[in-house]
N, C-alpha and C positions, 0 to 999 in steps of 0.2 A: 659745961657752964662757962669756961673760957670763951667760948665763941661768940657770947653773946655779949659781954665786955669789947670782944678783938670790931663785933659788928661796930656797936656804938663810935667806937673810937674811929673804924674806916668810912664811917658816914661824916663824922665830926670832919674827917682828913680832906675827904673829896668837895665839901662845900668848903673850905677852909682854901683850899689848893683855886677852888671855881672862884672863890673872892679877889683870891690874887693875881688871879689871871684873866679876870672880866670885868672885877668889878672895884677894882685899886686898894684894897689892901695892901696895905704898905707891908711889903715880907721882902729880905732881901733874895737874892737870885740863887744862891746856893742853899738858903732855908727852902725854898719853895721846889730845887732840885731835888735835893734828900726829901721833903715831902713828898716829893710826887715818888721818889723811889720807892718810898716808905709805903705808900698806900698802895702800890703795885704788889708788892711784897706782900702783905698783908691779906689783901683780896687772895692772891692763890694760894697760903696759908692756910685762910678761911676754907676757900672751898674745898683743902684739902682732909677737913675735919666735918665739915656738914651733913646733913643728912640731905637727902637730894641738891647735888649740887646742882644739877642740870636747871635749876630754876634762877641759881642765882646768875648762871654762864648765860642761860639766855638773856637776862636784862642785860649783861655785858655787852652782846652781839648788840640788842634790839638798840641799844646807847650807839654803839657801830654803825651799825645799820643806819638811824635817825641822823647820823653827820653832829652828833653830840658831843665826837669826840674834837672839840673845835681848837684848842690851844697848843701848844707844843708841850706843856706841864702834863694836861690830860695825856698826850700821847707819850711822852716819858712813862707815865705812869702804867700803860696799856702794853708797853714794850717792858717795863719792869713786872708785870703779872703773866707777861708770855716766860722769859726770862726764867722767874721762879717757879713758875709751873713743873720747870724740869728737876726741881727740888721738891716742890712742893705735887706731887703728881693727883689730879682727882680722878674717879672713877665715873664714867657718865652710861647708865643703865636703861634710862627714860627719857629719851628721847623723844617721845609726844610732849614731856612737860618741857624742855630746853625749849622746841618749836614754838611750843603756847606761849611762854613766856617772854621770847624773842617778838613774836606778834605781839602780845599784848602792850610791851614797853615801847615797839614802833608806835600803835597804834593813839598809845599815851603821850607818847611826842607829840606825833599829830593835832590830838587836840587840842593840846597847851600853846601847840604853835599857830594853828590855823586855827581855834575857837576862843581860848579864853586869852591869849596875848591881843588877839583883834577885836575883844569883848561881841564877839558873835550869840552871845550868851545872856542873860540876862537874869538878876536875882538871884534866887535858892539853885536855880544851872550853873549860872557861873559860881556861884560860892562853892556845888559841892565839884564842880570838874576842874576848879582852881586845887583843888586837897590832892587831887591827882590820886585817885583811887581806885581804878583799875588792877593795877597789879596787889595793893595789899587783898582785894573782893579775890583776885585768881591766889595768893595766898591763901586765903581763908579756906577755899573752894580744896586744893590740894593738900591741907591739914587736914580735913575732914577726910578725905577721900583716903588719906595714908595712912589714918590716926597715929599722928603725929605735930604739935603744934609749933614744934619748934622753927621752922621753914618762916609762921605767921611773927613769933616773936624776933627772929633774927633781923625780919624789914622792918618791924615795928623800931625796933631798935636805933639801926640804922639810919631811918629817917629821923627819930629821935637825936642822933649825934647828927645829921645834918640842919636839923632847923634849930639846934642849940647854935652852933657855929655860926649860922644865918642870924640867928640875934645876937649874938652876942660880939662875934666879929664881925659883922654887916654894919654896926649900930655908925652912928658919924662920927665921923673922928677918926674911925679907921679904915673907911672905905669914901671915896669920891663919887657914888651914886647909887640908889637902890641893889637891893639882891631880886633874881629872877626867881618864882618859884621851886618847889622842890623836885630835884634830882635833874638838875641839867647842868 
């Protein structure tokens, strides 16, 4: 039940960490260090408690992979989840799901980057491929398949502490320009 607390709050950390490093949230440089250590820590924590971890590792890569990981903060944070891994050690069994997931969240970059940031899309497409829904629909797909749903509510989660952070520390006053959609 922990986990799903630990998620909310490292989705809360990484839009929180993305504001200040993209989008001028005023954090000073040693808050936004220990955060970024903080969320590093955190994530391999996480995955060291989860049930199929291999789904969350692949979003990791497929953010790798996509050149997502754009800041020095992000990469603090990516060097602190390597880091603690060696503390925090996960078990990876499934490795069709790591792969799928790693595609699917390339494949989700893509479109947000090449489709709905260029509004190549129009209406009810762009509305629903702005929600960036891919990975929670490959969620769903692998709760069912494991029966197990907890995999669904951990993103669910997750993105819930990122788009809280997105309004609430995005709003003016505390950032110098829009926030980008979720999970970049």
């Amino acid at each position: 039940m922990i986990s799903y607390l630990f998620s909310f709050i490292l989705g809360f950390s990484v839009k929180t960490i993305d504001l200040a490093s993209e989008h001028g949230l005023k954090l000073g440089k040693y808050l936004k260090f220990c955060l970024s250590i903080f969320y590093g820590a955190l994530m391999a924590f996480l995955l060291s408690i989860v049930f199929l971890p291999e789904f969350f590792f692949g979003i990791i890569i497929g953010v790798i992979v996509a050149g997502k990981i754009d800041s020095k903060e992000h990469t603090i944070a990516l060097i602190s989840f390597l880091v603690f891994s060696i503390f925090f050690p996960f078990q990876m069994n499934h490795f069709s799901v790591l792969f799928l997931s790693a595609i699917v969240c390339v494949f989700e970059e893509w479109i947000n980057d090449s489709i709905v940031d260029k509004k190549k899309a129009k209406g009810f497409a762009l509305k629903f491929l702005s929600m960036r829904p891919l990975l929670e629909m490959l969620a769903l797909i692998i709760s069912i398949i494991y029966s197990n749903f907890s995999t669904l509510f951990l993103l669910a989660l997750f993105d819930s502490g990122y788009l809280l952070s997105k309004k609430f520390m995005g709003k003016k006053g505390f950032t110098k320009s829009k926030t980008k959609p979720l999970r970049q």
